[in-house]
C-alpha positions as CSV (number, residue, x, y, z in Angstrom):
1,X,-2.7,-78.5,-38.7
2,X,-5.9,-79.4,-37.5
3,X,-4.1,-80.7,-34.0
4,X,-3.2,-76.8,-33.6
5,X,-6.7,-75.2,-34.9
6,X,-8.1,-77.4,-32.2
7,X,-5.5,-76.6,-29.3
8,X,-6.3,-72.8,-30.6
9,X,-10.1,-73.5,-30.1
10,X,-9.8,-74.9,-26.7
11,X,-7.5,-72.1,-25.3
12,X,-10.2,-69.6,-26.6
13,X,-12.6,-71.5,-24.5
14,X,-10.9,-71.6,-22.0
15,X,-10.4,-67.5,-21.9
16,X,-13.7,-67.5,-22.4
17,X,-14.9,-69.0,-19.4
18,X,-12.4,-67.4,-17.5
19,X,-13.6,-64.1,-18.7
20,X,-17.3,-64.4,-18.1
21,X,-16.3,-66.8,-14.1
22,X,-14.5,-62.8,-13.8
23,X,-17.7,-60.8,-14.5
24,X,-19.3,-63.1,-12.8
25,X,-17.4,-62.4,-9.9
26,X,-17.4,-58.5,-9.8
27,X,-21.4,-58.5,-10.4
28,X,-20.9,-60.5,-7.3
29,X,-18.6,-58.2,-5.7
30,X,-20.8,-55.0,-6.8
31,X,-24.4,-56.6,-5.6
32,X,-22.7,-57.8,-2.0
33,X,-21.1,-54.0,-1.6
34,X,-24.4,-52.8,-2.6
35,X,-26.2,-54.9,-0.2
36,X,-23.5,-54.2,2.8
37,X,-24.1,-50.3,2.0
38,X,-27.5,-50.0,2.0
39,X,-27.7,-52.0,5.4
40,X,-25.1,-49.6,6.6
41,X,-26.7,-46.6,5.4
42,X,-30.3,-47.3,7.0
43,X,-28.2,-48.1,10.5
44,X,-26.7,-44.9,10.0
45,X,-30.3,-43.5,9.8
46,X,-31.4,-45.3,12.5
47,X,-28.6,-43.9,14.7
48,X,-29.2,-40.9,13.5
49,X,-32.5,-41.2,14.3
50,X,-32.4,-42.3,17.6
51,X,-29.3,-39.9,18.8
52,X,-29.7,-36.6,16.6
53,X,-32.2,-35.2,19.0
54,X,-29.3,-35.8,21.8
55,X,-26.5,-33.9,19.9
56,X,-29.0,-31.1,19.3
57,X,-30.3,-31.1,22.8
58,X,-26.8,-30.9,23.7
59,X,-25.7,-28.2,22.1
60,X,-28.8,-25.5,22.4
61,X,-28.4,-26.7,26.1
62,X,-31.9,-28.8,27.0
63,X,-30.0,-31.6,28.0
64,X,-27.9,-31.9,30.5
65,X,-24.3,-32.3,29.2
66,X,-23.1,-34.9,30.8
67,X,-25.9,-37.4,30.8
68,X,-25.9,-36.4,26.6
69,X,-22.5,-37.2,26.9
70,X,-22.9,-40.6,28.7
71,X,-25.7,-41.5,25.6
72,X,-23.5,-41.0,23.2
73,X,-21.0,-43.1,24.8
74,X,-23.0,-46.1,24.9
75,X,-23.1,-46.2,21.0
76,X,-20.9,-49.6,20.1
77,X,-20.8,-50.9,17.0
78,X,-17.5,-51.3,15.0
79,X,-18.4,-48.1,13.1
80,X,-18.7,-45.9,15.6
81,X,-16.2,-43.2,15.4
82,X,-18.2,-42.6,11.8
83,X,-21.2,-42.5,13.0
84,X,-20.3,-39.9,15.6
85,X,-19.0,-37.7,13.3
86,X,-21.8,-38.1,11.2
87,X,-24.3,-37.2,14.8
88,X,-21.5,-34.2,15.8
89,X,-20.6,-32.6,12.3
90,X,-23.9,-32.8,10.1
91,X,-24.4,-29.3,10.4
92,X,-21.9,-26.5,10.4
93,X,-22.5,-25.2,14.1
94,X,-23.3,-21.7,15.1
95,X,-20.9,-19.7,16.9
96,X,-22.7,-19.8,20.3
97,X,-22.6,-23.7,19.5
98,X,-18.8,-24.3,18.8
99,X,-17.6,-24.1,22.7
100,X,-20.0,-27.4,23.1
101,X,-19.3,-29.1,20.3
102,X,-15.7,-28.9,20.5
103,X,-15.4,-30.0,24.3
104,X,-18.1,-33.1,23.2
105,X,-15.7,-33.8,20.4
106,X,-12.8,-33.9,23.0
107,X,-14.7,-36.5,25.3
108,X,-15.5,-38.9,22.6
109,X,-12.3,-38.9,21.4
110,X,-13.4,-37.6,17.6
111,X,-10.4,-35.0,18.1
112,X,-7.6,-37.5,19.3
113,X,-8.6,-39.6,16.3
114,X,-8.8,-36.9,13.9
115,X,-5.7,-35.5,15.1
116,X,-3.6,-38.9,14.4
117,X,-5.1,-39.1,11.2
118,X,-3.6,-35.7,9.9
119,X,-0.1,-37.0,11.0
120,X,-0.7,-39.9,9.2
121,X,-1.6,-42.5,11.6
122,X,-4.6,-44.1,9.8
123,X,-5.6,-47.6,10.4
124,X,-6.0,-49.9,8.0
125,X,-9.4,-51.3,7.2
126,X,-10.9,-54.7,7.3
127,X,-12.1,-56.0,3.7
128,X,-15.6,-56.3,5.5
129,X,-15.2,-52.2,6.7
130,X,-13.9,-51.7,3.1
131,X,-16.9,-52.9,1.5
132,X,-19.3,-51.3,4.1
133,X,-17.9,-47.7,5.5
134,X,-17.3,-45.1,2.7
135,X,-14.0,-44.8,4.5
136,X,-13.2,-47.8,4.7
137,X,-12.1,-48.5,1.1
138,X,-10.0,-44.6,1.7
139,X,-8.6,-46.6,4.7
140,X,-7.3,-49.3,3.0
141,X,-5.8,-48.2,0.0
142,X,-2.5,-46.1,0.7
143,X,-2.7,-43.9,-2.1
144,X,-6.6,-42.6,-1.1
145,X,-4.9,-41.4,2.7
146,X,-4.7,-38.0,1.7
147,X,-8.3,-37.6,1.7
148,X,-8.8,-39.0,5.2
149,X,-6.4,-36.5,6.7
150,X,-7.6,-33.3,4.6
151,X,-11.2,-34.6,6.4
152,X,-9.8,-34.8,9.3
153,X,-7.9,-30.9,9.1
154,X,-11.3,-30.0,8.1
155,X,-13.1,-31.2,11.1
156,X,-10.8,-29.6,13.9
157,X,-11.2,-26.3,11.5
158,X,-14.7,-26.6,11.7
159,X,-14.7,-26.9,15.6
160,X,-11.8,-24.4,15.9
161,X,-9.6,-26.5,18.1
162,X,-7.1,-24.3,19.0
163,X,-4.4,-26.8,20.0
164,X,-4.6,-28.6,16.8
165,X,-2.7,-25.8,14.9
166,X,1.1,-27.2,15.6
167,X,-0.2,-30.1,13.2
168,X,-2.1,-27.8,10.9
169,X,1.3,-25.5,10.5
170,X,3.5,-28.6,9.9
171,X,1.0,-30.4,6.9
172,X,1.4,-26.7,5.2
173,X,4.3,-28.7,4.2
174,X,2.9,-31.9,3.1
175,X,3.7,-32.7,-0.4
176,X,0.0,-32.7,-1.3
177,X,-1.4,-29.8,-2.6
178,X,-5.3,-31.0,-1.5
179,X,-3.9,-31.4,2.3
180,X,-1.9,-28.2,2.5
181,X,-5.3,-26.4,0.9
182,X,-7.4,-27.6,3.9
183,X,-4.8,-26.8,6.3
184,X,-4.8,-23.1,5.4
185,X,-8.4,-22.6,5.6
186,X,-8.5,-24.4,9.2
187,X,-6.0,-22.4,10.5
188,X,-7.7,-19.2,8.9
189,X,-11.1,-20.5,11.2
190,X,-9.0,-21.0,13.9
191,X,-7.2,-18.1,14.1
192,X,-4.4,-19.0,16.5
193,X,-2.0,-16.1,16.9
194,X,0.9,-18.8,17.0
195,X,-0.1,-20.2,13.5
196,X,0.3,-16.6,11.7
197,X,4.0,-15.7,11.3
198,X,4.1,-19.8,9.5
199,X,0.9,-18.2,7.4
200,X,3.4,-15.2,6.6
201,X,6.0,-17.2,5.4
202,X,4.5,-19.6,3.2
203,X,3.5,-15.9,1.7
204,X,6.8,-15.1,0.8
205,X,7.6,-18.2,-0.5
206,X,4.3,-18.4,-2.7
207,X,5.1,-15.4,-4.0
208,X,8.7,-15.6,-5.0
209,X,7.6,-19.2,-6.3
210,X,9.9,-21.3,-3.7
211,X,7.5,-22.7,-1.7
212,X,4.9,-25.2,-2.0
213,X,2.2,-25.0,-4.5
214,X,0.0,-23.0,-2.2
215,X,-1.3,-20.4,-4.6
216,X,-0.8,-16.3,-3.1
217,X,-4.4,-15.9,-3.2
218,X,-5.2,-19.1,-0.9
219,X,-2.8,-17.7,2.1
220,X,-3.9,-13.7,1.5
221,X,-7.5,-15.1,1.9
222,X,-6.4,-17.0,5.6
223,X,-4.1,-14.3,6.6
224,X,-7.3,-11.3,6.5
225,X,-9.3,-13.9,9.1
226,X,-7.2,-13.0,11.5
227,X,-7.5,-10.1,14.2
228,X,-5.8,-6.9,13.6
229,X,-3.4,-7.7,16.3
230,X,-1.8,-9.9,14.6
231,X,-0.8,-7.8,11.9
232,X,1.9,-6.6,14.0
233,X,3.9,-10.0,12.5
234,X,4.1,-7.9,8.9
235,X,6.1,-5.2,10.1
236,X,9.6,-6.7,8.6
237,X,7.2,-7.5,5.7
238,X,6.4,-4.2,4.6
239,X,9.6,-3.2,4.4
240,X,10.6,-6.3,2.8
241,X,12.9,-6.1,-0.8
242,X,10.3,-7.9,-3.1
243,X,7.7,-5.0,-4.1
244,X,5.3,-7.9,-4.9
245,X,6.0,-9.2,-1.0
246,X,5.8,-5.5,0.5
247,X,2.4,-4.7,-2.0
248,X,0.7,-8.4,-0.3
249,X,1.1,-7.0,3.4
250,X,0.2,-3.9,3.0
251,X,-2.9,-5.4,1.4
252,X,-3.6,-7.9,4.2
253,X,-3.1,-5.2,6.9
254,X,-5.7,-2.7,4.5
255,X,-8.8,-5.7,4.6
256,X,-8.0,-6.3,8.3
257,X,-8.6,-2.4,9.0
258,X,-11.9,-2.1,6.7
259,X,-13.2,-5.2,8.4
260,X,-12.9,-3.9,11.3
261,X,-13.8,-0.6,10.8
262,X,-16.8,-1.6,8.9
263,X,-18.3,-2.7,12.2
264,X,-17.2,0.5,14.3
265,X,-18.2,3.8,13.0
266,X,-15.4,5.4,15.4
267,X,-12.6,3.2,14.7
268,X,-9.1,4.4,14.9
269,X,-5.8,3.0,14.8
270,X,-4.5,4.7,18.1
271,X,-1.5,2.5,19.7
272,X,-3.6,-0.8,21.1
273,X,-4.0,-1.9,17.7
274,X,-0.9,-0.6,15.6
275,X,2.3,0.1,17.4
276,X,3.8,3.8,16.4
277,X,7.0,2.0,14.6
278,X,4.0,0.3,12.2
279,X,2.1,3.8,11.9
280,X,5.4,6.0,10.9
281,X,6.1,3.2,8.4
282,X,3.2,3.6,7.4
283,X,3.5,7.6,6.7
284,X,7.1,7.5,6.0
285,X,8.0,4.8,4.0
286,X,5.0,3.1,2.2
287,X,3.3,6.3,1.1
288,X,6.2,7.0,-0.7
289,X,7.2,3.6,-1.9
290,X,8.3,2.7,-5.0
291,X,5.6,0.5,-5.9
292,X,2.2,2.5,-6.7
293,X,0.2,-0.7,-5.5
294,X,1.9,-0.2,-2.8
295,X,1.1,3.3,-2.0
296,X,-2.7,3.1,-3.3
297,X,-3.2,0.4,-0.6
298,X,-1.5,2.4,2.0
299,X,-4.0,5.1,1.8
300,X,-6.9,3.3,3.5
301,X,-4.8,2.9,6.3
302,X,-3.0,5.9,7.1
303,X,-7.0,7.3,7.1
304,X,-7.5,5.9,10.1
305,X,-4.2,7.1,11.9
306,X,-4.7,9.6,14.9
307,X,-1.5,11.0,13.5
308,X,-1.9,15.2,12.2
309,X,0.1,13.9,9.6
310,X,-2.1,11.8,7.9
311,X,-4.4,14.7,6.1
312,X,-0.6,15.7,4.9
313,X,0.5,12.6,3.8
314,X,-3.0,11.7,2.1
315,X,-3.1,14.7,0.0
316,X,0.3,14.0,-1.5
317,X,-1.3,10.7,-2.1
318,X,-4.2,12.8,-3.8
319,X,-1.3,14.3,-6.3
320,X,0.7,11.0,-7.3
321,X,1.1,10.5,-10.8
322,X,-0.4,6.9,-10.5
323,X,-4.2,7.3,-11.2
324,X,-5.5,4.4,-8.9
325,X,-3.7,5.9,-6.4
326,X,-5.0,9.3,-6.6
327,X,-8.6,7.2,-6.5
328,X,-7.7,5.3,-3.1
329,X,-6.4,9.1,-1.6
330,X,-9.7,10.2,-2.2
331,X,-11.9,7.3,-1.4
332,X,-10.3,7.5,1.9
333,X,-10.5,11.2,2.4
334,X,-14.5,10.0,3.0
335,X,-14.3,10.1,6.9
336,X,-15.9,13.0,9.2
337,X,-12.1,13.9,10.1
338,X,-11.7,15.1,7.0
339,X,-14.3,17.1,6.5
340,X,-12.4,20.8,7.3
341,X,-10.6,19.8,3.9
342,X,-13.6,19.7,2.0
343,X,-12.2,22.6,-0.3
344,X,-9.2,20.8,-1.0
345,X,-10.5,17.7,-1.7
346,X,-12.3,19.6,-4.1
347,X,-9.1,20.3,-6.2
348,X,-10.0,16.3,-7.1
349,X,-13.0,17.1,-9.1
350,X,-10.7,18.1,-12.0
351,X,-8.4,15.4,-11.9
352,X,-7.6,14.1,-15.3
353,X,-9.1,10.7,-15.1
354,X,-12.8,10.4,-14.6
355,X,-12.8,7.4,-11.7
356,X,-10.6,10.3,-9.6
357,X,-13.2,12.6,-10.3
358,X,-16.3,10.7,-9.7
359,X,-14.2,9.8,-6.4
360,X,-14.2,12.9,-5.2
361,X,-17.4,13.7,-6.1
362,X,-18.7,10.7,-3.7
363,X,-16.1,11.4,-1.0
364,X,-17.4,15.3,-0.8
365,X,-21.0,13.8,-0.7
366,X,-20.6,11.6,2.3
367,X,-20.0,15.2,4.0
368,X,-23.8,15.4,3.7
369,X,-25.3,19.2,3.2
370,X,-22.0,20.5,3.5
371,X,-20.8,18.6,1.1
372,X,-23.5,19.0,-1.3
373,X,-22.6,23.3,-0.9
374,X,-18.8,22.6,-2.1
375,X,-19.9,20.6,-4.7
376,X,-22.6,22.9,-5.9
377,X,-20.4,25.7,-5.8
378,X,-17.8,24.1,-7.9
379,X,-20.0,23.6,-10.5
380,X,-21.1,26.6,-10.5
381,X,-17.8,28.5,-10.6
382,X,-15.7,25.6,-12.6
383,X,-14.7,26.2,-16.8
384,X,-13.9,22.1,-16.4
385,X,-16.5,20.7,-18.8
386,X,-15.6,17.3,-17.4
387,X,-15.8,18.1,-14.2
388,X,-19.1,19.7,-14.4
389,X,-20.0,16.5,-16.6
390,X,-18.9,13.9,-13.7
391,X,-20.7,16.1,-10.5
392,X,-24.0,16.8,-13.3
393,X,-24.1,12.7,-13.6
394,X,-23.5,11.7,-10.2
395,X,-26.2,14.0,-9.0
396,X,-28.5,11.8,-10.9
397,X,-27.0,8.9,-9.9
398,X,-27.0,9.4,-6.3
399,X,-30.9,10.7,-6.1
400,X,-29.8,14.2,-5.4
401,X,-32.5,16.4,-7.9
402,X,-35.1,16.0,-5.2
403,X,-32.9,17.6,-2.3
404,X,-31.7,20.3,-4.9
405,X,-35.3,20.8,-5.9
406,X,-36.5,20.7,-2.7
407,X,-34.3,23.1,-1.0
408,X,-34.6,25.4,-4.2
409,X,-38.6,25.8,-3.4
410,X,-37.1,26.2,0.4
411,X,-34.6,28.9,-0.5
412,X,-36.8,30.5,-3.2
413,X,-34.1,30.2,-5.7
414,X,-30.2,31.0,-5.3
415,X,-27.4,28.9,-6.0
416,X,-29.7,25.5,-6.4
417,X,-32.2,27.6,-9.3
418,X,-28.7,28.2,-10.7
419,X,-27.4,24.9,-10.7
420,X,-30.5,23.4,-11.3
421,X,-30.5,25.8,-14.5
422,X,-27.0,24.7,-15.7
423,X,-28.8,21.1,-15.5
424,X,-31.3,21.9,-17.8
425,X,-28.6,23.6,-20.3
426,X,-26.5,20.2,-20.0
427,X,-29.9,18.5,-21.0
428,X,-29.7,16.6,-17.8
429,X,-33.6,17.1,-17.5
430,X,-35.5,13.9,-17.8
431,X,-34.6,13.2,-14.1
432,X,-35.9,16.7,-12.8
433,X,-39.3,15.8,-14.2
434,X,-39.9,12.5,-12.9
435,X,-39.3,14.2,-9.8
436,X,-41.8,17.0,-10.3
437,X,-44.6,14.3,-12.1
438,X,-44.1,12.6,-9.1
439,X,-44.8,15.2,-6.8
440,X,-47.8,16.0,-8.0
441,X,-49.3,16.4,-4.0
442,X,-46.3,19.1,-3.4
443,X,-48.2,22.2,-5.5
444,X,-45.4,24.5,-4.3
445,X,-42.5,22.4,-6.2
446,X,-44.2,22.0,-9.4
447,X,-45.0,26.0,-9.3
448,X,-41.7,26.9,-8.6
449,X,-40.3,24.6,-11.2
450,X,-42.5,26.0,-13.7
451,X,-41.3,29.4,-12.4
452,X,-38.0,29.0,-13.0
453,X,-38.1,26.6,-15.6
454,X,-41.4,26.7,-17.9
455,X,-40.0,28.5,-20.7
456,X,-36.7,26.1,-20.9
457,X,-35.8,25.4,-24.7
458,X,-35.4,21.6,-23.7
459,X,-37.4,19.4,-25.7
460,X,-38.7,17.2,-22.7
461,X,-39.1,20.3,-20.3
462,X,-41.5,21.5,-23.0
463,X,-43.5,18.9,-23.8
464,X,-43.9,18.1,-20.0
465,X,-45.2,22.2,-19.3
466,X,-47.9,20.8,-22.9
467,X,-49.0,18.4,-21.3
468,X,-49.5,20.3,-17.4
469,X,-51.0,23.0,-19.4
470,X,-53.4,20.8,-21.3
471,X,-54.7,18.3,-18.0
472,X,-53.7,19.7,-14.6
473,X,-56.0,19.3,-12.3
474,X,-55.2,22.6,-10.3
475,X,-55.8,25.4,-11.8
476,X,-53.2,27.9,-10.4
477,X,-51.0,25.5,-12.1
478,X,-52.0,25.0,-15.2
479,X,-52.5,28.4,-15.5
480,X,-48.4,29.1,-15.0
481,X,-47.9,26.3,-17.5
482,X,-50.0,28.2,-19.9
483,X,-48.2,31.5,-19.3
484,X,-45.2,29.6,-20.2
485,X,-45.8,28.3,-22.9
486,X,-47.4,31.9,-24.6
487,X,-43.8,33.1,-23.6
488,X,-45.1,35.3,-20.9
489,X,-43.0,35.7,-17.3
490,X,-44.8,34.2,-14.3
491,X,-45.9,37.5,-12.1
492,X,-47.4,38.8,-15.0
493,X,-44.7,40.4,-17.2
494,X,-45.0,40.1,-20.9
């Protein structure tokens, strides 16, 4: 017995000391990596340093480029393809930059090297790199590659180099979810005409879940990068079997037109940038589709068709029995082309759901004075409560009162007294006088609106005419105020 308590005791010690040799030795480990990084850290700085002015002189152009070129080539040191990267990609270049950067990252091989990488071709660091580089551990271990070739799809996104895309299209099929990710969004910067119909098809296998786990929202998101033109690849799309498939390219092809359009007021889709077989599909097929999402989303497009039958088509649009759709029919309607149908667009205002009418409302209002005319006249002559309601709110909303009041003082009444009347019934008044307190230099609008409305029943109108009464500093003024409040008619008549 005590021969085994004693063996026990000595095998204790002896895991003892093997234990606290193996601390030892990763404090060991941990101090040298330390030490190793920090002395490659301050030689990155140092290169840095010395050749960041160079890449920047280089790309704004006030250095030569190829004696920039023949600096940076003189860099030697076994971390050097780092350290370029570091000098060419520590900034996210400006456009007028990229054509620069991406020929200097050609001529120091960066793109070669990141190119080999994606397909897998990653050498394998020393233990000395591995304690040293912060790739060089990624390098060695087999299981961390993944995250060398996602930076390296990364990088030729970020120069948009255009003959990279073969290799970004075939690691959309990688079985890493991180690498086909990166891919995506490269392809989406580099926008490669060739890389769009792959783009398309990963779409319908994202959506009808037999793809890779590239989420719909990630491809949608790189598909609207690219230029219109491109769109022409959806055209067996829309008319594809899946309504979920059909509903996701007539939704790219809608955010590639607004884009656009946003940044040309006279955009049209005449034949250079949609083909007619897109355009009647557009009016023949997807405007009546059985999807509603479908045909909402068609709307913004067929808007900006050169075709006569677009007004048609986007007025039966303005009648479907979807709501949302009936909203995207009128949002659309809210072009200058459009404007000759400002009466029928009209027929919107008394829509039975609130968002069509408020809609319309804006749509008729982008039609400027015009529009304002239909729209004052349809609440003038309209029984709809709620439509009266939803064009009474959104005149407050959109800082229309002043216009109204101003061009009542203009007119010397009229319609806009009228309306402006109905306001004050609807006890829509609080609005109205903030205009009129503000305007206090504008005697003329304040007499007026005293004129027509001094002897009002609303509760703020007549506290507001107390108050003028009691402290205006212009007599002619307060002297209407006072009239209106004894119940007497400015002119005089009791």
């Amino acid at each position: 017995m005590p021969f085994l308590i004693e063996n026990a005791t000595l095998v204790i010690f002896a895991l003892f000391v093997l234990a606290l040799l193996g601390n030892i030795f990763l404090i060991g480990i941990v101090f040298l990596r330390r030490h190793r990084r920090g002395k490659f850290f301050r030689r990155i700085d140092a290169m840095r340093a010395r050749y960041g002015p160079v890449v920047v002189g280089l790309l704004s152009g006030s250095i030569a480029y190829a004696q920039g070129l023949q600096e940076l080539r003189e860099i030697c040191c076994p971390d050097r393809m780092f350290i370029l990267e570091q000098l060419c990609l520590g900034k996210k270049p400006l456009p007028a930059e990229e054509p620069i950067l991406r020929r200097l990252c050609e001529d120091l091989g960066l793109v070669k090297v990141w190119q080999q990488r994606l397909m897998g071709q990653i050498d394998q660091a020393s233990l000395r790199e591995a304690l040293m580089n912060p790739q060089g551990l990624l390098r060695r271990v087999k299981l961390l590659h993944f995250l060398i070739r996602s930076k390296s799809a990364e990088n030729l996104g970020l120069i948009r180099h255009e003959a990279s895309w073969p290799l970004l299209v075939k690691a959309l099929e990688d079985p890493n979810p991180d690498l086909q990710v990166v891919a995506v969004r490269a392809l989406a910067a580099i926008q490669h005409p060739g890389s769009f119909p792959a783009l398309v098809e990963q779409l319908h296998k994202a959506v009808v879940g037999a793809g890779p786990v590239l989420s719909v929202r990630t491809i949608k998101s790189a598909l609207v990068n690219f230029p219109l033109q491109c769109a022409q690849e959806l055209q067996l799309t829309l008319l594809h079997a899946n309504p979920r498939i059909r509903f996701f390219a007539t939704d790219i092809i809608r955010e590639m037109v607004e884009r656009e359009a946003e940044a040309n007021p006279d955009f049209c889709l005449d034949s250079k940038r949609m083909n007619d077989s897109m355009a009647e599909t557009f009016l023949t097929r997807l405007s009546r589709d059985t999807n509603p999402d479908v045909r909402a989303r068609a709307a913004p497009v067929i808007a900006y068709l050169p075709d006569r039958r677009a007004a048609t088509t986007l007025f039966a649009l303005l009648e479907d029995p979807a709501w949302f759709v009936r909203l995207y029919a009128a949002r659309s309607l809210a072009k200058p082309r459009f404007f000759s149908y400002a009466a029928r667009i009209s027929r919107a205002l008394t829509d039975a759901d609130w968002r069509v009418r408020e809609t319309a409302v804006r749509t008729l209002r982008t039609f400027g004075p015009a529009g304002l005319d239909v729209l004052t006249e349809h609440f003038l002559l309209t029984e709809d409560r709620y439509s009266r309601e939803q064009i009474a709110d959104e005149f407050q909303r959109a800082g229309l009162v002043p216009d109204l009041l101003a061009r009542c003082v203009q007119n010397g009444g009229g319609r806009d007294a009228e309306l402006l009347r109905h306001l004050a019934e609807m006890g829509k008044t609080s609005y109205m006088i903030a205009v009129v307190e503000n305007g206090k230099g504008n005697g003329d609008l304040r007499k007026k609106f005293l004129q027509q409305f001094g002897r009002c029943p609303d509760p703020q109108i007549h506290q507001w005419v107390k108050k003028v009464a009691a402290g205006e500093p212009d007599l002619s003024v307060r002297a209407l105020a006072q009239k209106a409040l004894d119940g007497v008619q400015p002119g005089g008549e009791r």
